[in-house]
C-alpha positions, 0 to 999 in steps of 0.5 A: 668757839663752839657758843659762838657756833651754836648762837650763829646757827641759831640765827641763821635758821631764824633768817632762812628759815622761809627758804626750807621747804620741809615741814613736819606737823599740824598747826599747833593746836588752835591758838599756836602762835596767835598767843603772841600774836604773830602773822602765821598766814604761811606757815606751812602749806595747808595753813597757806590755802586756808587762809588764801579761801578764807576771804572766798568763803566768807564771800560765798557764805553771805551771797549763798541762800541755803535750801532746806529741801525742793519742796519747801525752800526755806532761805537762811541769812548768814552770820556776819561772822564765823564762829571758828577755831583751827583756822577755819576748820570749825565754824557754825554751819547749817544742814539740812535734814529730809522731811520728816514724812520720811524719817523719825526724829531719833533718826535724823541723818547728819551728813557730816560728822562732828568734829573737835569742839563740835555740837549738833541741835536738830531744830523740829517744829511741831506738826500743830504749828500750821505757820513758818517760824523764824529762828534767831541765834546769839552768842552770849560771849559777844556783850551787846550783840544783835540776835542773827537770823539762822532760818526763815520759814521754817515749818514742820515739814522741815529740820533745821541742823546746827553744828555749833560751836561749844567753846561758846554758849547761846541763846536760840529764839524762834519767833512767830509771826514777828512775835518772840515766842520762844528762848532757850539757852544753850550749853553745849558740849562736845560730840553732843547730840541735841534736839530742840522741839518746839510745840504749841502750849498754853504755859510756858516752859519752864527752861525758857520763856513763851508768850505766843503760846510756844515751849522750847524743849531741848532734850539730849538724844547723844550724851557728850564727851568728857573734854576735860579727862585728859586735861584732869590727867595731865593736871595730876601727872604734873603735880605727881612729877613735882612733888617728887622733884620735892621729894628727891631735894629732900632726900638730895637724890641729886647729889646721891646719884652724881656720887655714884655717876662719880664713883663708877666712871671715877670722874672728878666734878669741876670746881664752881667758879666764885661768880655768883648772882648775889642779889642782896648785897655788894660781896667782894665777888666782881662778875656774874652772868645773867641772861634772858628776855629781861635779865640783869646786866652782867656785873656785880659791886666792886668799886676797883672795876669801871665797866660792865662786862659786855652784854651782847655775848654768850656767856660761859660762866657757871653761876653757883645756885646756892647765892642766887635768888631761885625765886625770881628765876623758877618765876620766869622759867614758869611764865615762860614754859606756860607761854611754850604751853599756850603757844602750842595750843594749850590742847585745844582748851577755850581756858588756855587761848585769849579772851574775845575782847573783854575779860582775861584767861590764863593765857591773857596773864603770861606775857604780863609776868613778863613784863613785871619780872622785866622791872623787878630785873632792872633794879638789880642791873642799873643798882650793880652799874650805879654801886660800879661807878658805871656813867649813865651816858654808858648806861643810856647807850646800852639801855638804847642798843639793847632796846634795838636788839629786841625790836629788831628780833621781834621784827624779824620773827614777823617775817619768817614766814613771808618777807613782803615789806609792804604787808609785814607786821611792825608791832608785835611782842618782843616789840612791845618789850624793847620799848617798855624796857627802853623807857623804863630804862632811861627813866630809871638812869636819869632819875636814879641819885647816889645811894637811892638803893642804898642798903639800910638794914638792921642788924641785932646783937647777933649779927642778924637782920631785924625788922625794918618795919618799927625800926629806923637807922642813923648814920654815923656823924649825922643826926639824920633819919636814912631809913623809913618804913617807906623808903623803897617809895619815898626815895624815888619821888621822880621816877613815880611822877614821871610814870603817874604823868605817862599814865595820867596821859593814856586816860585823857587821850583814851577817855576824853579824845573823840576820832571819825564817827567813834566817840570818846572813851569807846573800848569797844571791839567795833562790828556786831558790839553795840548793835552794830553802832560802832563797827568800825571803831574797834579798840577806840582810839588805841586802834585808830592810832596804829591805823593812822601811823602804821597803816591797816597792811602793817597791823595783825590781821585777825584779832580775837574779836573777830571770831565773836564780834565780826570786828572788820579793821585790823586790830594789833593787840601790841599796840602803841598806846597800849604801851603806856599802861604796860609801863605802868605794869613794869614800874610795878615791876621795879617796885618789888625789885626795890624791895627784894633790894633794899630790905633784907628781912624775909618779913619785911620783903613779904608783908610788902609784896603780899600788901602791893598784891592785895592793893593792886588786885583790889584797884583792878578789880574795883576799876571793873566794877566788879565784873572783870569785864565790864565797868568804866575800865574793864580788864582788856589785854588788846588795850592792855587797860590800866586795871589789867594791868592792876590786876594782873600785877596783883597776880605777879606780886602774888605768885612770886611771893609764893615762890620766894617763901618755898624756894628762898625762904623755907628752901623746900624747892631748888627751882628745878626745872624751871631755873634751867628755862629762866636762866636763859629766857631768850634763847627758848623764847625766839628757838620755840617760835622758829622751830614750832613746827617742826619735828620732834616738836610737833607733828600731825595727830588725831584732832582730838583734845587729849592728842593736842594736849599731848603735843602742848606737854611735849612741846613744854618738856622739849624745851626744858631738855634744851634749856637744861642743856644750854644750863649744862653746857654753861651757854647763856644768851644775853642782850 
């Protein structure tokens, strides 16, 4: 009664929450939910008239001539985009500065202090210089972008001030007389004070190039912060906490404490109920409870039971951790609380929100996992329903509901800050997951045949399991070959053509179909890439079919790659055709499921994950060149490119053999805490998005790097409380 309370309140506040007029906190650091890429216009009431100005000022901005003083008007063309972060708050501006007549230029007053990820360059020309200078400003981060016009006239009578952006690097140069005369680099950092002189010289300088007899000399007058103090801190407060957690298994400090919790209040411990999570084999045992954005289903081998326990209730079943497989679950509990970290801003770190357009960062890689621990999952499901005797008419229909149900949450949480069907968001990422796993799911039931997933493994004399690695099995009665080295591929030749043939036509449709004036195989971001030829293609095809089916109102509205390209047209990272190669992501998926299902040697499981890691990282790699974000097919997670999705699953093989070896293998590990988070992924997921900005979660703090850290860990450690909690409380969500 009291589950059923809790789910059915959780809900509610999931609809109403835009009735609520209370709010507590900041926006949640610089990316906050922009990692899932969700509609955050009206989050709160600050977030609200930000973005109501933001369409203003950049109007303002580019109609706007700038004068440096009265005396000496100096215009300057403005940027096509703005370099900002926190939604507006930081943006590459320009001040102006008094003539120099009345001040030395260790002086200089800058009438506006700097900010977080903030870095002012004083530009001063040298008195020898008679003529106006022009100065030019690229960012590096924007590939194949045009120099942009800072200042024109420029001369030394007047100081051009910077406030840029150190998230970014760039390259300033200054012409004379339409001549390049001078390029500097510039990596900048925060609260850093710089000056960039330039001067007359017969040699060029030795940090930047000159052929008009100009040097560029930047020197420091205000050392820079140290952003990454705090971020080094918090690395080893964390590594200290888990190898304590160690530790204390180690020394079963756990169990200590619960005997002496017992003893004093003379409490007795409940018996653990016999319903288990056995991953490896059929046991006598008939139920068990999983749950989670794409957890098993809720049944277990037994051939006198005919239907699969419901899957659209709460759960209360105790799940004794001695016959589960931890690794897969401390797997998605930790792509699940670094998702949390991200969502919360990640403290402010460029390493911790989205690349531009091309390339990957660490929040890049979370929602992949996902995708791949979605695939590994469904082995285990449709096996356990096959070994039931389970029809797949009946596991159709609950692949199709449960499908349904993601979406339609996804959906609803695109509009709890504004409800307007006619600009609402359609695609998003539990979007992009229902209809993954409902394709996955019905290739994997009409394509699966009895005994498939058949268990083939060896025993020796001792009743132990050996290598199936030189060694085959033969059925009794049968002079016939049922296992192979390579049966977890050679058994499934149909669910392989299907995926090969779904992938086969994503290239082909990307790389061969021409659309309005873009050409065929553009992966470009559109606006400033490419000088500005392609500017209004962005995401090539894949962007000019959401544009075409769902319309520019009902797509995200500020992509990544507007802050550095200047991209126009709304771009939804969740795609549709992207939904192809993220397929191909979760088929690698089932194959590691099938692996941890039909071998049963520890050798066996690792030498073919850690073998599928290094194979797919090198294709994903190889596809890009070598470069990541160049080559035919660069590693992009808006298109989500078929060698991100290589790459990143090279990544997940990786990390989950590292897990299984510490947890399941060498037991050095119980997967505390992040069995709590995985055991119950999608109650955490859809409860940290709706209560994002709210306290205790999150509140205003000092616009500081180590604050927004703070609150990003805090927020982290918030929701491993509750997942504990619900872990306790034996409340388990399941679709």
């Amino acid at each position: 009664m009291y589950t059923n309370f809790y789910f059915i309140s959780i809900i509610q506040l999931l609809l109403f929450q835009t009735s609520l007029s209370i709010h507590f906190g900041h926006e949640v650091g610089s990316s906050s939910m922009d990692s899932t890429h969700y509609d955050r216009r009206i989050c709160s009431l600050n977030n609200e008239k930000k973005e109501l100005n933001r369409a203003s000022f950049w109007a303002t901005i580019r109609s706007s001539p700038f004068t440096m003083n009265n005396t000496n008007q100096s215009n300057l063309i403005p940027f096509r985009r703005q370099l900002i972060i926190n939604n507006g708050e930081d943006r590459l501006v320009t001040r102006s500065s008094p003539s120099l007549s009345t001040l030395n230029t260790t002086n200089i007053n800058n009438s506006i202090p700097l900010g977080i990820d903030q870095a002012s360059v004083d530009i001063i020309v040298n008195n020898q210089i008679s003529d106006n200078l022009t100065v030019y400003v690229l960012v590096n981060e924007c590939l194949d972008c045009p120099y942009e016009i800072i200042a024109q006239d420029l001369s030394s009578t007047q100081v051009l001030n910077l406030t840029l952006n150190t998230k970014y690097t760039y390259q300033i140069r200054i012409e004379l007389n339409n001549v390049s005369s001078c390029v500097e680099n510039l990596i900048l950092y925060e609260h850093g004070e710089y000056i960039l002189n330039v001067q007359t010289s017969n040699t060029p300088s030795i940090n930047s190039s000159s052929d008009s007899g100009l040097k560029c000399l930047l020197t420091t007058r205000r050392l820079a912060d140290n952003v990454y103090t705090p971020l080094i801190f918090g690395g080893v407060i964390l590594i200290a906490i888990f190898i304590f957690c160690i530790f204390a298994q180690r020394m079963k400090l756990r169990e200590y404490l619960l005997n002496l919790k017992n003893r004093c209040f003379n409490h007795v411990p409940p018996q653990e109920s016999t319903h288990s999570y056995d991953l490896q084999a059929c046991p006598p045992v008939t139920t068990l409870c999983q749950s989670g954005i794409d957890t098993i289903n809720t049944t277990e081998c037994n051939s006198n039971v005919s239907k699969i326990l419901p899957m659209n209730k709460v759960s209360q079943i105790i799940v004794p951790r001695s016959k589960r497989l931890l690794s897969l679950d401390a797997f998605r509990g930790f792509a699940l609380i670094a998702m949390i970290f991200v969502n919360y801003g990640g403290g402010g770190y460029a390493q911790f929100e989205h690349s531009s357009w091309h390339g990957i960062t660490f929040a890049d890689t979370v929602f992949p996992i996902f995708v791949w621990i979605l695939g590994a999952s469904l082995v285990f499901s449709l096996k356990n329903a096959f070994d039931k005797g389970v029809s797949k008419r009946t596991l159709l229909m609950k692949v199709a509901m449960r499908t349904l149900k993601l979406f339609m949450i996804g959906f609803i949480l695109n509009t709890r800050f504004k409800v307007d069907l006619n600009n609402v968001r359609i695609l998003g990422v539990l979007q992009r997951f229902a209809i993954v796993y409902g394709i996955i799911g019905t290739i994997e039931v009409l394509c699966t045949r009895p005994r498939q997933y058949s268990l083939t493994a060896n025993l020796n004399n001792n009743g132990k399991h050996t290598s199936t690695i030189t060694t085959t099995t033969v059925k009794t009665g049968r002079t016939k070959r049922v296992t192979t080295v390579f049966r977890d591929i050679s058994n499934f030749p149909l669910q392989w053509l299907s995926i090969i043939g779904l992938t086969t036509i994503w290239i082909l449709v990307v790389y061969l179909v021409p659309f309005e004036n873009c050409p065929a195989g553009y992966l470009g971001p559109g606006g400033l890439h490419e000088n500005g030829k392609y500017e209004n293609c962005t995401g090539g095809i894949t962007g000019y079919i959401d544009r075409f089916l769902l319309t520019d109102k009902h797509l995200y509205q500020y992509p990544s790659c507007q802050l550095v390209y200047g991209c126009k047209p709304p771009f939804d990272p969740e795609n549709l055709l992207g939904v192809i190669p993220t397929i191909f992501l979760a088929y690698l998926g089932v194959q590691a499921g099938r692996i941890l299902v039909m071998y049963q040697s520890d050798l066996d499981r690792l030498i073919r994950l850690i073998t599928w890691s290094i194979f797919t990282t090198a294709i994903g790699v190889g596809l890009t060149s070598g470069t990541l974000d160049g080559g035919p097919m660069p590693l992009n997670k808006n298109l989500w490119t078929l060698s991100f999705s290589f790459f990143t699953a090279g990544l997940a093989f990786l990390g989950f053999s590292i897990m299984y070896i510490i947890i399941d293998k060498l037991k050095w590990w119980n997967a505390t805490p992040f069995q709590y988070l995985g055991t119950n992924s999608i109650l955490i997921y859809i409860a940290h998005i709706v209560f994002a900005t709210y306290f205790p979660i999150q509140w205003v703090v000092a616009n500081t790097h180590a604050a927004y850290l703070a609150m990003a860990l805090w927020g982290c450690i918030f929701w491993i409380i509750i997942a504990y909690i619900f872990f306790k409380k034996r409340i388990f969500l399941v679709l």
